[in-house]
MOPAC internal coordinates of N, CA, C and O (Angstrom, degrees):
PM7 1SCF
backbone

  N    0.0000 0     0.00 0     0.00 0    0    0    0
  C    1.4625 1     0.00 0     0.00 0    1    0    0
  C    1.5269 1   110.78 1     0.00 0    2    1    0
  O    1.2310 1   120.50 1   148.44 1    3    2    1
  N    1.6763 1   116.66 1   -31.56 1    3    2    1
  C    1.3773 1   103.89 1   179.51 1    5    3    2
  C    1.4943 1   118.65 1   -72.96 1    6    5    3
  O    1.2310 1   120.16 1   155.30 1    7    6    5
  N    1.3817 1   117.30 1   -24.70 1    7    6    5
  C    1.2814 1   135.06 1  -179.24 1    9    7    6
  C    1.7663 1    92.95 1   -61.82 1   10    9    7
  O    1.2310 1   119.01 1   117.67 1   11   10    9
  N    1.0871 1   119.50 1   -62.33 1   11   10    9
  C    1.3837 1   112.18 1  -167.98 1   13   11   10
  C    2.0527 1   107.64 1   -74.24 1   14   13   11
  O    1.2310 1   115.15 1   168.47 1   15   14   13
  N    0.8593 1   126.80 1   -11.53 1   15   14   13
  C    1.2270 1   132.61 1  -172.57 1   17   15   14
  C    1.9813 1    98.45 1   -90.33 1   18   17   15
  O    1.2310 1   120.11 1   146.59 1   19   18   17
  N    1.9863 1   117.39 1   -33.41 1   19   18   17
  C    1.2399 1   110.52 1   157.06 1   21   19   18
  C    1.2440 1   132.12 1   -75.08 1   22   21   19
  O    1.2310 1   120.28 1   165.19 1   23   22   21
  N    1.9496 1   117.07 1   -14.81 1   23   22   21
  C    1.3934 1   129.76 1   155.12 1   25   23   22
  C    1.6151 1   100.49 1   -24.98 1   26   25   23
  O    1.2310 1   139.06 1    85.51 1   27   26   25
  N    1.5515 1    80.64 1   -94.49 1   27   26   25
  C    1.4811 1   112.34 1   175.82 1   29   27   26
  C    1.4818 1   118.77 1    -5.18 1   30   29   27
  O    1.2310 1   125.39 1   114.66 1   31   30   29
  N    1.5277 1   107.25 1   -65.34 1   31   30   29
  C    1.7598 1   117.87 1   174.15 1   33   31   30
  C    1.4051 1   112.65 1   -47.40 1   34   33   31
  O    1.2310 1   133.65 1   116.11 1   35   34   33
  N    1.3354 1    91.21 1   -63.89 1   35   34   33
  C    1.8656 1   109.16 1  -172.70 1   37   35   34
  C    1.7161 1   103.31 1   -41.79 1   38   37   35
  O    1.2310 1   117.87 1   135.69 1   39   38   37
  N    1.1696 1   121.66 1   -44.31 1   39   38   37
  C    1.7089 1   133.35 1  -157.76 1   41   39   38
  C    1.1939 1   107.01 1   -71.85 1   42   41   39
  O    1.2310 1   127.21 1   138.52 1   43   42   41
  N    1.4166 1   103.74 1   -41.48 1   43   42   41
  C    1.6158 1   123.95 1  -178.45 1   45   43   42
  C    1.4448 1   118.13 1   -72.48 1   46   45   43
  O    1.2310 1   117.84 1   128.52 1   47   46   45
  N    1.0991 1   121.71 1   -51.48 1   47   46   45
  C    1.5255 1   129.01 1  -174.24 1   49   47   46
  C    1.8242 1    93.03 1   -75.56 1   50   49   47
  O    1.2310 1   121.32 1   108.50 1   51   50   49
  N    1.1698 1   115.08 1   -71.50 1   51   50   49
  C    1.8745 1   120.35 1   161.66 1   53   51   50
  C    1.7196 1   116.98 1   -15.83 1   54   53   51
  O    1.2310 1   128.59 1   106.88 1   55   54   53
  N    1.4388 1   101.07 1   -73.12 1   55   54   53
  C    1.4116 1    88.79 1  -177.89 1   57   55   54
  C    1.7799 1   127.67 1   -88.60 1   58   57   55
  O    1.2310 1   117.47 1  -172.45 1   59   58   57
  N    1.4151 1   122.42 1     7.55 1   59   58   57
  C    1.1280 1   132.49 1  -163.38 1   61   59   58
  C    1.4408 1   100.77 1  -149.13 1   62   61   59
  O    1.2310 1   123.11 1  -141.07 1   63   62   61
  N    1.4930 1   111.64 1    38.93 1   63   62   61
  C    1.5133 1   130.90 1   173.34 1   65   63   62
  C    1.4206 1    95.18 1   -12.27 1   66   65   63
  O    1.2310 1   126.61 1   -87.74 1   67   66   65
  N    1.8861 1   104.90 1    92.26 1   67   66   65
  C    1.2753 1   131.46 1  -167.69 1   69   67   66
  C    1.5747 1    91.47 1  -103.78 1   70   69   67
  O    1.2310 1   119.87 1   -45.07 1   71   70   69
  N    1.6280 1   117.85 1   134.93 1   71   70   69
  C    1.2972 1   129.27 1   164.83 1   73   71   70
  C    1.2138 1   116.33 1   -60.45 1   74   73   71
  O    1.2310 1   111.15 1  -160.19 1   75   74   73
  N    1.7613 1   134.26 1    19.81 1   75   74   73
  C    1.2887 1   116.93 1   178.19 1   77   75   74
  C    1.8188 1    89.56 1  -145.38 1   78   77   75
  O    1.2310 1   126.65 1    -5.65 1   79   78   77
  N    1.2495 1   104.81 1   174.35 1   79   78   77
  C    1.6027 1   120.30 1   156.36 1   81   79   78
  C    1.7648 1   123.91 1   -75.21 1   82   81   79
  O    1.2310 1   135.47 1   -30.78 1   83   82   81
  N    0.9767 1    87.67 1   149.22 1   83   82   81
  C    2.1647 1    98.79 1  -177.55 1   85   83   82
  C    1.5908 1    94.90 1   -37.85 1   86   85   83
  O    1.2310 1   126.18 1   114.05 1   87   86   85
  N    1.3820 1   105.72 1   -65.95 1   87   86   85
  C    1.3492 1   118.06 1  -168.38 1   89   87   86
  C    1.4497 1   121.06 1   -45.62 1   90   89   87
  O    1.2310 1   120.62 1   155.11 1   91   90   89
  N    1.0885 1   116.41 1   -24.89 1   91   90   89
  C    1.5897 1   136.10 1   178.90 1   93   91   90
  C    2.0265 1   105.87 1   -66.45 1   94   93   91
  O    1.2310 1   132.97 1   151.18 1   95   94   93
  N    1.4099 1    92.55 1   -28.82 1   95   94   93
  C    1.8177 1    86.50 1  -157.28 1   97   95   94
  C    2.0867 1    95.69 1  -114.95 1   98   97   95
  O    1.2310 1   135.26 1   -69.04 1   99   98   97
  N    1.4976 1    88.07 1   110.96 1   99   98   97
  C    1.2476 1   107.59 1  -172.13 1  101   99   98
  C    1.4919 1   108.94 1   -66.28 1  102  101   99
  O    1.2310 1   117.45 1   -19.18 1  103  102  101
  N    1.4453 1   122.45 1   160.82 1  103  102  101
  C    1.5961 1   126.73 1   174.85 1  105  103  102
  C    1.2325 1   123.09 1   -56.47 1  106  105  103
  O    1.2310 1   117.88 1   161.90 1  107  106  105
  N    1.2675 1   121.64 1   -18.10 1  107  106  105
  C    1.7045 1   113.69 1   177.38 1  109  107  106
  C    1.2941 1    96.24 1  -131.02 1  110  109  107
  O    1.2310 1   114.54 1  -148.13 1  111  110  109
  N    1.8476 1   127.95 1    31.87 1  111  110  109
  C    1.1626 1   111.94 1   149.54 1  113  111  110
  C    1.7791 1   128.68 1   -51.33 1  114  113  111
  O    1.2310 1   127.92 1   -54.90 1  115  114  113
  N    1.2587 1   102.36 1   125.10 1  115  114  113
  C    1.5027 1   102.78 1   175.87 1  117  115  114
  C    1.3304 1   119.03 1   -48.75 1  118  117  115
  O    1.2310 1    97.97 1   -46.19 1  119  118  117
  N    0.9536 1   156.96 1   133.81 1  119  118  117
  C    1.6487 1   131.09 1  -173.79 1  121  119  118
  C    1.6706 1   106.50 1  -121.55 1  122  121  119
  O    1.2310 1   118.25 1   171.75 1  123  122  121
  N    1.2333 1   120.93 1    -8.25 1  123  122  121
  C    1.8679 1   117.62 1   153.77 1  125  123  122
  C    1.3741 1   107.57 1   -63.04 1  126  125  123
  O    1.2310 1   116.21 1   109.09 1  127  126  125
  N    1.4762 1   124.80 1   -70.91 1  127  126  125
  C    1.0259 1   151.05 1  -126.32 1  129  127  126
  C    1.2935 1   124.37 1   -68.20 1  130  129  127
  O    1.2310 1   107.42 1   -32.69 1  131  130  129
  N    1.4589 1   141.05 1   147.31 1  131  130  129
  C    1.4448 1   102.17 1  -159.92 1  133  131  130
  C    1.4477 1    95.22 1   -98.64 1  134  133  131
  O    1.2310 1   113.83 1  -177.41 1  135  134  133
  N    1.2733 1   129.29 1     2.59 1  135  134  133
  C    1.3582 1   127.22 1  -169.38 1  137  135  134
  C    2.1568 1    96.76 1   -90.17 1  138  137  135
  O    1.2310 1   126.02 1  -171.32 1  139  138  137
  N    1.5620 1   106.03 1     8.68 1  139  138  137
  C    1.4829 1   106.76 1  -166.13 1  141  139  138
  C    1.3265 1   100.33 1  -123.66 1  142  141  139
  O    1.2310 1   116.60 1    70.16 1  143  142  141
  N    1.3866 1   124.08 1  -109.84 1  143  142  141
  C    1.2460 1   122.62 1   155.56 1  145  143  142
  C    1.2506 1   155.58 1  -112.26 1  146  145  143
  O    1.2310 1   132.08 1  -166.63 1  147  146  145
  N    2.1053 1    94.29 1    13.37 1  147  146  145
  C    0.8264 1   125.80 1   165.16 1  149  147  146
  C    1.6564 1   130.37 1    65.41 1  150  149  147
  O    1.2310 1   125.01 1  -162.15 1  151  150  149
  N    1.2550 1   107.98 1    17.85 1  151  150  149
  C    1.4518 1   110.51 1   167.29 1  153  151  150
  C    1.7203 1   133.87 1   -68.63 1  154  153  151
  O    1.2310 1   136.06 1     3.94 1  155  154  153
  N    1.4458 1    86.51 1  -176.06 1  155  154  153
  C    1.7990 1    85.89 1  -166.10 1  157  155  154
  C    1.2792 1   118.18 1  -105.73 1  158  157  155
  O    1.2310 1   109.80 1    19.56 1  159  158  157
  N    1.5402 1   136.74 1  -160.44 1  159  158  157
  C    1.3851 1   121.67 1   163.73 1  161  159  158
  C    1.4586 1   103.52 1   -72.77 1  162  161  159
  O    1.2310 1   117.75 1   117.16 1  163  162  161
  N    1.5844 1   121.89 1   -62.84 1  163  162  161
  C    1.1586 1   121.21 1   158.29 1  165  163  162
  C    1.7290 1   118.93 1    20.41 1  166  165  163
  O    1.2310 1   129.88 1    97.26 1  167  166  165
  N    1.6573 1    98.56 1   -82.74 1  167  166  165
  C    1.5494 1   114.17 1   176.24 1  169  167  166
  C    1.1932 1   114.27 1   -51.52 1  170  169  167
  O    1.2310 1   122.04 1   138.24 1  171  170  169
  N    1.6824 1   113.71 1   -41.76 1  171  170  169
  C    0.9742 1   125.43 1  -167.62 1  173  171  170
  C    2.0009 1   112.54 1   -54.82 1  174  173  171
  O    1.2310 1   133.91 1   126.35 1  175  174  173
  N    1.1580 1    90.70 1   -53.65 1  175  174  173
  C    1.7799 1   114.75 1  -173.57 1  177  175  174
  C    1.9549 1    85.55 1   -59.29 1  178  177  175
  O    1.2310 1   106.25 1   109.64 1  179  178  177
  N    0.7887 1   143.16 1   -70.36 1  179  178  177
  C    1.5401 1   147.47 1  -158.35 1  181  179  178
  C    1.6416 1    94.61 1   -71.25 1  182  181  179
  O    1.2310 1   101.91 1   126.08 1  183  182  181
  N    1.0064 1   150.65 1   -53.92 1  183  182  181
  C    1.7943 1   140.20 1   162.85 1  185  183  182
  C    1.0429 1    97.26 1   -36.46 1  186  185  183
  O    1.2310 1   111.71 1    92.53 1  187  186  185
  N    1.8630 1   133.22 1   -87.47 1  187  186  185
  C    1.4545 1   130.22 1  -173.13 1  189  187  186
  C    1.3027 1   108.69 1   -40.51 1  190  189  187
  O    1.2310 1   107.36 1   167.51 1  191  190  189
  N    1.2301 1   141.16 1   -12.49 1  191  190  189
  C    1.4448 1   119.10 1   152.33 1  193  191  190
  C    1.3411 1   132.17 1   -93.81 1  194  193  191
  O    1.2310 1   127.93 1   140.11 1  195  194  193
  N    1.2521 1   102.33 1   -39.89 1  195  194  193
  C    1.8668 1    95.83 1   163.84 1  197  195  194
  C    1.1279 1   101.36 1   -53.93 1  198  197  195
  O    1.2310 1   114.47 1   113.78 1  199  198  197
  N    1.6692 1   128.07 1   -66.22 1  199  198  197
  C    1.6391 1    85.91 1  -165.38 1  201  199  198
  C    1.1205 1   137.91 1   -92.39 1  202  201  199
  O    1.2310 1   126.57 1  -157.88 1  203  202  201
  N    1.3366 1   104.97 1    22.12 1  203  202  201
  C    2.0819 1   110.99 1   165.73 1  205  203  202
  C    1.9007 1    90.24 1   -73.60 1  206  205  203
  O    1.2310 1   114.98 1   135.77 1  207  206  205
  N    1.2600 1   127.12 1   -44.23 1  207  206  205
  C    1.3163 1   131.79 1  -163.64 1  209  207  206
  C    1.5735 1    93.53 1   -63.38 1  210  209  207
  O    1.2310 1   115.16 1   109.80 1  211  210  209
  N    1.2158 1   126.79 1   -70.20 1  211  210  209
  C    1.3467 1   140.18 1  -151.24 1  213  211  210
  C    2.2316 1    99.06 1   -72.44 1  214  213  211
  O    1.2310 1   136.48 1   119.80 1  215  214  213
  N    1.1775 1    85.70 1   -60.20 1  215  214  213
  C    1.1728 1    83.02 1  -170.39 1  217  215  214
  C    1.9461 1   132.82 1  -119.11 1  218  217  215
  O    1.2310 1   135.63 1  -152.90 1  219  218  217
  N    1.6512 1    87.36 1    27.10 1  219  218  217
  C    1.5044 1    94.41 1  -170.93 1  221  219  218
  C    1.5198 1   118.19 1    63.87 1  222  221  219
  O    1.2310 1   106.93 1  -160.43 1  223  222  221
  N    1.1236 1   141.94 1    19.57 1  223  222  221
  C    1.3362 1   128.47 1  -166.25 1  225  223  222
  C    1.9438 1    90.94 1   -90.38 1  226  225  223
  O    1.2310 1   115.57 1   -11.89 1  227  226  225
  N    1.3246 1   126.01 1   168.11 1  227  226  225
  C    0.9154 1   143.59 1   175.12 1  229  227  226
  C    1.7474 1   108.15 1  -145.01 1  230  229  227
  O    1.2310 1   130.05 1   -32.95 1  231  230  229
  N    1.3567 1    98.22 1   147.05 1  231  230  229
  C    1.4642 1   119.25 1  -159.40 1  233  231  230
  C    1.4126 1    89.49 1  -119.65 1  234  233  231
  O    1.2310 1   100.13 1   -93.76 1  235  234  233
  N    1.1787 1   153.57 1    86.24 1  235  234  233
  C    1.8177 1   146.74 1   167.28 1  237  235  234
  C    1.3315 1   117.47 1   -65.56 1  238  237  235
  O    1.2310 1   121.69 1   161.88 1  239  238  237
  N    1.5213 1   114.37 1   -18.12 1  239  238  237
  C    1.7818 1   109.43 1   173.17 1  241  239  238
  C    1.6608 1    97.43 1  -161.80 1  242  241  239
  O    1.2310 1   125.56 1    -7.51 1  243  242  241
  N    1.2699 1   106.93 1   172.49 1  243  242  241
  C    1.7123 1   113.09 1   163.53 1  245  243  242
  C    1.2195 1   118.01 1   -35.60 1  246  245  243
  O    1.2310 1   123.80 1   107.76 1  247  246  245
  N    1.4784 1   110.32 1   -72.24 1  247  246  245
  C    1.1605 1   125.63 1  -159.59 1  249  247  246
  C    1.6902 1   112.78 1   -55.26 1  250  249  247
  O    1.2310 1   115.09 1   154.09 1  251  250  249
  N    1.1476 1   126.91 1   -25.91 1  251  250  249
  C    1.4134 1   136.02 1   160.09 1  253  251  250
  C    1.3799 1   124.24 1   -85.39 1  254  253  251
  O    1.2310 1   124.54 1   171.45 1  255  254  253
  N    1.3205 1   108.90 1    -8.55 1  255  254  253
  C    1.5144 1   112.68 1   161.95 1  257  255  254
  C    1.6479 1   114.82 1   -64.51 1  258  257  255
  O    1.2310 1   133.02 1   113.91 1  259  258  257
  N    1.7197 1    92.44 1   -66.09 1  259  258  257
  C    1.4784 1   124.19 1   172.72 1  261  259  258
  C    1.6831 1   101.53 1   -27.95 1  262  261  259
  O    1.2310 1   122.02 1   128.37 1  263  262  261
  N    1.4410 1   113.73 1   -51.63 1  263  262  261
  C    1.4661 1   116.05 1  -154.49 1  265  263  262
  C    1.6881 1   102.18 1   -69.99 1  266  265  263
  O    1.2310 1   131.94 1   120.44 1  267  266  265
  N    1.7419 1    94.55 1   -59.56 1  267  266  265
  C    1.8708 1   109.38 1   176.75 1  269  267  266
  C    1.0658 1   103.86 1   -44.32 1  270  269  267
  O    1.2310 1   110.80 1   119.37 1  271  270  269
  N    2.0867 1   134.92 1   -60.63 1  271  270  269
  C    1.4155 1   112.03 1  -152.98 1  273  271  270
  C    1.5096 1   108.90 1  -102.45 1  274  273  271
  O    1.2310 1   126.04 1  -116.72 1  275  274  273
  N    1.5155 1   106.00 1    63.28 1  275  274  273
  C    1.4455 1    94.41 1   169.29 1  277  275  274
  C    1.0486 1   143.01 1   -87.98 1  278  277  275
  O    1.2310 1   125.13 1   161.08 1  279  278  277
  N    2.0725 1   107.75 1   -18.92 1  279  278  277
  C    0.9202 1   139.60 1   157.05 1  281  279  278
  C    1.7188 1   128.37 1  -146.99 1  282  281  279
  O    1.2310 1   121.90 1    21.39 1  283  282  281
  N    1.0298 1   113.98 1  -158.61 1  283  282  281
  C    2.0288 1   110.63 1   159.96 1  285  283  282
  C    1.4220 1   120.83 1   -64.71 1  286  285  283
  O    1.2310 1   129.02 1   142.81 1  287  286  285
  N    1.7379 1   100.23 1   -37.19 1  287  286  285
  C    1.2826 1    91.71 1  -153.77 1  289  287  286
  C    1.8955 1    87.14 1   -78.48 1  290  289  287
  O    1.2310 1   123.34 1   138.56 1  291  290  289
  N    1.1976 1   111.21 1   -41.44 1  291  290  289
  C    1.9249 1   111.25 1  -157.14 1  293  291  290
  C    1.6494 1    85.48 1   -54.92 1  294  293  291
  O    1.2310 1   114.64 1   114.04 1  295  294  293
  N    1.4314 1   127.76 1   -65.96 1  295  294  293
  C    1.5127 1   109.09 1  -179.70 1  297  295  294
  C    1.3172 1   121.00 1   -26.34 1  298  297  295
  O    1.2310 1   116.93 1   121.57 1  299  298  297
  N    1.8667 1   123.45 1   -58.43 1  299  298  297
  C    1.0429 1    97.31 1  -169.70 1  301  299  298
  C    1.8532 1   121.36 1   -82.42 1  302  301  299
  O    1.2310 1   129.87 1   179.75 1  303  302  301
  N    1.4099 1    98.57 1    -0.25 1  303  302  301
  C    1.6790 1    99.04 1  -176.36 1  305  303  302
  C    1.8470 1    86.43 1   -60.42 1  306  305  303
  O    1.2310 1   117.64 1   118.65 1  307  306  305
  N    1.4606 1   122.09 1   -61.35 1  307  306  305
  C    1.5214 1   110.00 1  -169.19 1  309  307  306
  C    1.0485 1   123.12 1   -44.23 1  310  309  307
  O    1.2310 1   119.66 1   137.22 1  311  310  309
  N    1.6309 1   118.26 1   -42.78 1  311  310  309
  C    1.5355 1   120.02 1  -170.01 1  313  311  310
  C    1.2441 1   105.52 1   -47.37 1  314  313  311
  O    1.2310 1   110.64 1    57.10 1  315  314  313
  N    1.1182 1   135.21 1  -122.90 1  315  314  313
  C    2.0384 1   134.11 1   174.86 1  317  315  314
  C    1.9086 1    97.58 1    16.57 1  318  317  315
  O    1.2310 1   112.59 1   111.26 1  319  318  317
  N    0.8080 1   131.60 1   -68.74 1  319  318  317
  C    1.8879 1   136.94 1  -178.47 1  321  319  318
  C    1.7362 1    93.72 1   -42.80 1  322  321  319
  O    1.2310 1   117.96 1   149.51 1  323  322  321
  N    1.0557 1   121.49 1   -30.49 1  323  322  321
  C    1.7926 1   117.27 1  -154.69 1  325  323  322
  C    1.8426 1    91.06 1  -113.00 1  326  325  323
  O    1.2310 1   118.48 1  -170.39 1  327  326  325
  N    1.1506 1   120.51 1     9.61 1  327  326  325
  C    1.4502 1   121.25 1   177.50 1  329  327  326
  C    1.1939 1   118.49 1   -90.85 1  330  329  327
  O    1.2310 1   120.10 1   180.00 1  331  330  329

């Protein structure tokens, strides 16, 4: 799980040429939030594709987006579910 939780980092900072390192963004960083890392929908739309690309996950409405990208860890609880 930690291996997939540094996926996770790597994908994020990689595909959303993030101003910090993987290592910087903790497991229950919020990742909307501005008290977290404060991204946008924008970001939002470019994550839901890396990781349908990277890791098969599928998003079927908002409201399960909302739920998956709340942080590292809820991504990776889905990943294993999308296998």
């Amino acid at each position: 799980m930690d291996e997939l939780r540094q996926q996770i980092k790597d994908l994020m900072v990689n595909e959303l040429m993030l101003q910090m390192t993987a290592e910087e963004i903790g497991n229950e960083t919020p990742i909307f939030s501005p008290e977290g890392l404060g991204l946008d929908s924008v970001d939002a739309l470019q994550l839901v594709v890396a990781l349908e690309k990277k890791f098969g996950l599928k998003f079927p409405d908002a409201e399960t987006a909302r739920n998956v990208l709340r942080c590292v860890d809820t991504i990776a609880a889905a990943v294993p579910a999308a296998e």
